[in-house]
C-alpha positions in Angstrom: -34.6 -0.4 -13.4 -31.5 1.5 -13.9 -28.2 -0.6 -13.7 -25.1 1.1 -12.3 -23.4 -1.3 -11.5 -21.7 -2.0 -14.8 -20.6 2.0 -14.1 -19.9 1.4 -10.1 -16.1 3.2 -9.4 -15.4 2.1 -6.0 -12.7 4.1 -4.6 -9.2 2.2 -3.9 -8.9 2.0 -0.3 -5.4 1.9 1.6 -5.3 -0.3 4.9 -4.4 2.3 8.3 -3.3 0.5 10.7 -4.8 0.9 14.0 -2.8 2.1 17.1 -1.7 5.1 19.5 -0.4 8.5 18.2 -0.2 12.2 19.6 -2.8 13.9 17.7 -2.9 17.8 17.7 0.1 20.2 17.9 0.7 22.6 20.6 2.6 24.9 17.8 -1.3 25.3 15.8 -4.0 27.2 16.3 -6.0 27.1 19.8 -8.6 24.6 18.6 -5.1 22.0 17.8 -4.6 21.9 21.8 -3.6 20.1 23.8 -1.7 17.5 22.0 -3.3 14.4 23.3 -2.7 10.7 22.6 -5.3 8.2 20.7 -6.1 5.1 20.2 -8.0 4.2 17.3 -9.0 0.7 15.3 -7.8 -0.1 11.9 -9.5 0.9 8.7 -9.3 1.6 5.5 -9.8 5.2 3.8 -10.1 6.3 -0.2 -6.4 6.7 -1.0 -7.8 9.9 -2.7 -10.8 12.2 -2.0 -13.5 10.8 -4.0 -13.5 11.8 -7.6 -16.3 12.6 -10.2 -15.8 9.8 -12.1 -16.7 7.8 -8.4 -19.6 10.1 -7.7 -21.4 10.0 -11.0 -22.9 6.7 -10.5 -24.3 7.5 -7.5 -25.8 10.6 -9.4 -26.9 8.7 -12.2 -29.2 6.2 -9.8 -30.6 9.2 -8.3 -29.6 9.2 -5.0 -29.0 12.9 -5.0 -29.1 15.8 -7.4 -25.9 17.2 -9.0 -23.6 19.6 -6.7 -22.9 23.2 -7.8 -20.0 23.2 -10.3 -20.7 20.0 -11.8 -21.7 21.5 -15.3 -19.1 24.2 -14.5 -16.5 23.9 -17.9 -13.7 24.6 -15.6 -14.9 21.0 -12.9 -15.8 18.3 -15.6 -12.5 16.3 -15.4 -13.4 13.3 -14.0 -10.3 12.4 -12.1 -10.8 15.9 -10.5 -12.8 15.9 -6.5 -16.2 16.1 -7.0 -17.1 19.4 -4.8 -20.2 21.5 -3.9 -21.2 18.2 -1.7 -22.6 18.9 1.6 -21.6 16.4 5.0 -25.7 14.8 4.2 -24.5 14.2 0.7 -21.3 12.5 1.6 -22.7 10.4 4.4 -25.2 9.3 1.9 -22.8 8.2 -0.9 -20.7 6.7 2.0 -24.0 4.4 2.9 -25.0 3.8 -1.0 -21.3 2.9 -1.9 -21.9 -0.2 1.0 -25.3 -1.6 -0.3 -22.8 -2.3 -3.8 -20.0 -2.9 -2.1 -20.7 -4.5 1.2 -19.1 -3.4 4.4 -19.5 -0.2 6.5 -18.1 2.8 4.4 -18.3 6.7 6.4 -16.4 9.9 6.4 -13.5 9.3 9.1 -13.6 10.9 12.4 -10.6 13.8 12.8 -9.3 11.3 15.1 -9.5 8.7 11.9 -8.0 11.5 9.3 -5.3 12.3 11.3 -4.0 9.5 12.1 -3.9 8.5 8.1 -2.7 11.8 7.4 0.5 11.3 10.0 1.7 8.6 7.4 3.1 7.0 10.6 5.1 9.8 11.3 4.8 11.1 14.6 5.2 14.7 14.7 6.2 15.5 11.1 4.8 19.1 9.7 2.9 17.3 6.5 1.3 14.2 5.3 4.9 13.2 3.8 7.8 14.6 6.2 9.5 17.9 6.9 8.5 19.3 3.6 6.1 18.8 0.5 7.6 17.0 -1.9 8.5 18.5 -5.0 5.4 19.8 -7.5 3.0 17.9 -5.1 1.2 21.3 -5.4 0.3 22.9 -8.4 2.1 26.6 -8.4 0.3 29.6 -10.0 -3.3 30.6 -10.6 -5.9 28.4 -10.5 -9.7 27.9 -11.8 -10.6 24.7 -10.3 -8.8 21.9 -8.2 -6.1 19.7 -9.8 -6.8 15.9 -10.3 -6.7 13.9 -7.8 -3.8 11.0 -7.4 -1.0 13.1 -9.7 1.0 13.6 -6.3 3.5 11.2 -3.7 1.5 8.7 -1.6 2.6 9.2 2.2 3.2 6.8 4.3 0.1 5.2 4.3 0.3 4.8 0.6 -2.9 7.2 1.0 -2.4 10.8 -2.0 -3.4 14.1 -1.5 -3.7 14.0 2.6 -4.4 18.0 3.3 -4.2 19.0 -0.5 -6.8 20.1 -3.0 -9.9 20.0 -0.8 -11.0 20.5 2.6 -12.7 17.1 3.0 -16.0 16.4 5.8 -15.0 14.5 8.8 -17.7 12.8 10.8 -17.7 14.8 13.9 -19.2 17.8 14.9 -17.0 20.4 15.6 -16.0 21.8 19.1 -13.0 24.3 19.5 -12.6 23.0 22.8 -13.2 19.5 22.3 -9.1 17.9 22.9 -9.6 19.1 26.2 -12.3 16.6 27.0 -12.0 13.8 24.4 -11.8 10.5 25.5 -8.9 8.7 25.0 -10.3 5.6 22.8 -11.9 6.3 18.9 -13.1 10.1 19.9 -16.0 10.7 18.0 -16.1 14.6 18.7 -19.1 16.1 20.7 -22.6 15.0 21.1 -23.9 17.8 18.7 -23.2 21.2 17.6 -23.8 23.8 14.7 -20.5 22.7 12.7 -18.9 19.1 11.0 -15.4 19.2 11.0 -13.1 19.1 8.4 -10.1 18.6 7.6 -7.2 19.3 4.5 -6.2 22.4 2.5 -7.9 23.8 -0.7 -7.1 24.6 -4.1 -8.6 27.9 -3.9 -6.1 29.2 -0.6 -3.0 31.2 -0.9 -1.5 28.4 0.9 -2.7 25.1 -0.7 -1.9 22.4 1.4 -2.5 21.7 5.7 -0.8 20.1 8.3 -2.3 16.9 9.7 -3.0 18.4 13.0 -4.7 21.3 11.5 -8.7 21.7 11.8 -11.7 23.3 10.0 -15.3 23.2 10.4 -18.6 24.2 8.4 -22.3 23.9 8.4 -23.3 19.8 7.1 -25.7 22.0 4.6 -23.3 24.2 3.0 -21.5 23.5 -0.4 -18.1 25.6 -1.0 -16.3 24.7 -4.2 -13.1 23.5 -2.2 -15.3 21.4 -0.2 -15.4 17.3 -0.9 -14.7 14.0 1.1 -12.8 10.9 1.4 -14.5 7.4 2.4 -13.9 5.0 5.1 -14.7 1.5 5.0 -14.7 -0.1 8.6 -12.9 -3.6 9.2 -14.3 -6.1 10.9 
C-alpha cells in the first residue's frame, strides 16, 4: 500500500476569529447588496490557497486524477496554486486532508472568506487597507500564476486574500441571496446551477478583488485561474 504520509504537506492554517462584521458593499456590483451584518464561528483557513506541492500527495494516493495544466512547463512550480480543480475536487482534498490530519477541513462559506479576507478591517477596499501594498502583484505579462506566499499577510496573518486565483467557496451561488440570508453562519442557498467564488486571478487585467466582491461557476468546470483554500473547523 502506497505511503504518503512521509510526503503529506498540510497547509499552515491561520486562526480567524469568530464575530460580527458588515459583509458586502453597497459601492459593488448588484449581487454585493445589501451590506448586511454576520455572525460567524471561529476557524481556521490555509494562510494561502493550496499549492501543488500540498496537492500532489493527494494525487499520488489516487484520490483524483491530475488537473489540466499540471504537466503544463509554464504550472510545475510547486509553491505555485494548483489550478484546473473543480469545487468536487476541492471538497474531496478538503475531506482526504482530515482522515491524515484529523479535524473537519472544507472550502469556507463567502460568509467564511470574507470575513478572513476583511483582515479585521471593517470597510477597507482590500484584504490589507486603502491600498495594495507595494509589489503584492506581479506587474506585466504573465503565463501562469505567481507563487503563492511571496506577498504581505493581512490582518489575519492569512497571504494572497483576492490575488492569484479565484478560489471555490462552499455555497452555491444566488445573485440575490444578501437579501434573504440569515443572519448567523449563512451557508448560501439550498441549491442552484453555480458554487461561489471568491478572489482575483492572475490571468485579469486587474489582478486582485476586493473582499466584498463575488464570483460564481459551474462545481464541474476547471479554468486555469481557478483553485481553493481549506478550512479546518474548531471545535
Amino acid at each position: 500500500m502506497l505511503d504518503i504520509t512521509s510526503s503529506l504537506t498540510a497547509p499552515d492554517s491561520a486562526r480567524v476569529p469568530g464575530g460580527r462584521f458588515l459583509m458586502g458593499s453597497e459601492a459593488g456590483r448588484p449581487d454585493e447588496r445589501p451590506r448586511h451584518e454576520v455572525e460567524v464561528r471561529s476557524f481556521r483557513l490555509g494562510r494561502t490557497p493550496v499549492t501543488r506541492r500540498q496537492y500532489q500527495p493527494f494525487l499520488r494516493a489516487g484520490a483524483a486524477g491530475p488537473p489540466p495544466w499540471w504537466d503544463h512547463p509554464a504550472f510545475r512550480d510547486p509553491d505555485q496554486p494548483v489550478v484546473g480543480v473543480t469545487w468536487h475536487d476541492a471538497m474531496e482534498y478538503a475531506a482526504w486532508l482530515g482522515r491524515f490530519e484529523g479535524g473537519r477541513w472544507r472550502l469556507p462559506t463567502e460568509a467564511e472568506w470574507e470575513r478572513a479576507a476583511r483582515g479585521g478591517l471593517e470597510s477597507a477596499p482590500t484584504a490589507w487597507g486603502d491600498e495594495l501594498p507595494v509589489d503584492e502583484v506581479p506587474a506585466g505579462p504573465l503565463e501562469a500564476p505567481w507563487r503563492a506566499g511571496r506577498g504581505k499577510a493581512n490582518g489575519f496573518g492569512l497571504l494572497d486574500m483576492g490575488t492569484i486565483v479565484h478560489e471555490w467557496c462552499l455555497d452555491w451561488y444566488a445573485e440575490t441571496y444578501y437579501a434573504e440570508a440569515p443572519e448567523r453562519d449563512p451557508r448560501g442557498p439550498a441549491g442552484g446551477e453555480r458554487r461561489a467564488s471568491r478572489g482575483g486571478s492572475w490571468r485579469h487585467r486587474v489582478r486582485w478583488s476586493p473582499p466584498a466582491a463575488r464570483s460564481s461557476l459551474p462545481p464541474s468546470f476547471r479554468y486555469a485561474d481557478y483553485g481553493f483554500r481549506v478550512l479546518r473547523e474548531e471545535a
